[in-house]
N, C-alpha and C positions, 0 to 999 in steps of 0.2 A: 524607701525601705522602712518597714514597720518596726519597733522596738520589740526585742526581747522580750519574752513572756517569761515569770519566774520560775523555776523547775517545780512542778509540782509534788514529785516523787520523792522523799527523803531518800538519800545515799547518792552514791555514785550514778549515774547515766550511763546505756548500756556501751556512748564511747566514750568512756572513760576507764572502764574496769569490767573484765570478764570473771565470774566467780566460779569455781569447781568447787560441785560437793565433794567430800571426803568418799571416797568408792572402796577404801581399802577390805571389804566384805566382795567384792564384786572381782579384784582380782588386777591383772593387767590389762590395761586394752585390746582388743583379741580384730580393729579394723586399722588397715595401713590409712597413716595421718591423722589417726584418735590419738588424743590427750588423757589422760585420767591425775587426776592426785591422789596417792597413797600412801599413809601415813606420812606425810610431810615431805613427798615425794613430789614431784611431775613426773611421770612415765609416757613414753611417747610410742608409736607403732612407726617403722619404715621398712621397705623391704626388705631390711637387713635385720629385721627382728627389734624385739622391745627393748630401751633403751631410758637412761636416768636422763632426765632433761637438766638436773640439776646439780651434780655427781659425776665424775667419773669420764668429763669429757677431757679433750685432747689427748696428745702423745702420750703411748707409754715412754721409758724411758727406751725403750729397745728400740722402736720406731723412730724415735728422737737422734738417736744416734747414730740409724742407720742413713740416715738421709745427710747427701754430698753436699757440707758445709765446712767453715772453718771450726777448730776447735775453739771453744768460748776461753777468752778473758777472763779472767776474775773482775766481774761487777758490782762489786758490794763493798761494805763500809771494811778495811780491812788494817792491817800491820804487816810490813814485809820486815825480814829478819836476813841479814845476808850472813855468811859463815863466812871465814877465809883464814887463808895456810901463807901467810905472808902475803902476797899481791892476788894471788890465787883464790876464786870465789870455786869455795867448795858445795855448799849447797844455797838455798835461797828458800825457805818457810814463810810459809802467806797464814797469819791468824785472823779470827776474827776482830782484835782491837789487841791492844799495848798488853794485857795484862794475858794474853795468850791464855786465852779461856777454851778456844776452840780452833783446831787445825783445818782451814780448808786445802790447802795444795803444800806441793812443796817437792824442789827439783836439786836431784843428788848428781853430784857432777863427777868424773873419775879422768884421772891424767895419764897420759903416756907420752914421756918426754916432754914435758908442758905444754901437750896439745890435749883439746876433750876429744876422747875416745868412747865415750858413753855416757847421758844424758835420763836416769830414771825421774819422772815425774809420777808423783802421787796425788791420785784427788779423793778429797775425804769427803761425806755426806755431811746432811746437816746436825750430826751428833758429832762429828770428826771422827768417826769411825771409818776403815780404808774403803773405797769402793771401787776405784781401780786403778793399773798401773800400765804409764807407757814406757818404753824402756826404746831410746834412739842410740845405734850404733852407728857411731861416726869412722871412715875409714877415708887415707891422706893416701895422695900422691908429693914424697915432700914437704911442702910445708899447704899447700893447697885440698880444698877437702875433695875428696871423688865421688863420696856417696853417703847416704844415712837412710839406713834402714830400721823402721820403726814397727816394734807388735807391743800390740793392745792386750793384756792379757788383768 
């Protein structure tokens, strides 16, 4: 095997790095599978029309939610807070740390003859602003539960 010869070329080699000029005068790509860069963009062509390569991929949240999964946990660095009326956990607030800076959840509990009869949970965005609400009605045969009916609203 003969040794290596030194790159002659100053810069990268062309497998190491593909360069796009800046096209942003030229527009979007207008052929299915072109690339262009504009203004600090990649823009791509597929037959679904032109697209940010860099921007603006995956799930909206609408999409995200539509799809048959479980409801996520809370995965992040948090503080849980439980309330209670004697032995009775009335609600349960999830912040983002001890000094309760930011509200991410938080599940309001209601009794009927010291059984839960209804269950509202709140989930906050990442300002703790509300963004939506499940509201589960629990319904007993005795002391046994029959049914829980849940809307998203």
């Amino acid at each position: 095997m003969s040794p290596k010869t030194p790159d002659r070329t100053p810069g990268p080699s062309d497998e190491e790095e593909i360069q796009l000029e800046d096209r942003s005068s030229d527009g979007d790509p207008t052929l299915e599978g072109a690339i262009r860069y504009l203004n600090g963009d990649f823009r791509g062509m597929t037959a679904g029309g032109v697209k940010s390569l860099t921007t603006g991929s995956g799930l909206s949240e609408g999409q995200h939610r539509a799809l048959d999964q479980l409801v996520h946990e809370v995965s992040e660095d948090s503080f849980t807070e439980y309330e209670y009326t004697g032995n009775r956990v009335d609600a349960i607030r999830i912040y983002t740390n001890s000094g309760k800076t930011t509200k991410i959840r938080e599940s309001e509990f209601t009794y009927t003859a010291n059984k839960v009869t209804q269950i509202v949970t709140k989930q906050y965005d990442g300002s703790g602003i509300l963004a939506e609400t499940y509201t589960e009605t629990i319904t007993y045969s005795g002391n046994l539960v029959t049914d829980v009916s849940g809307v998203l609203s």
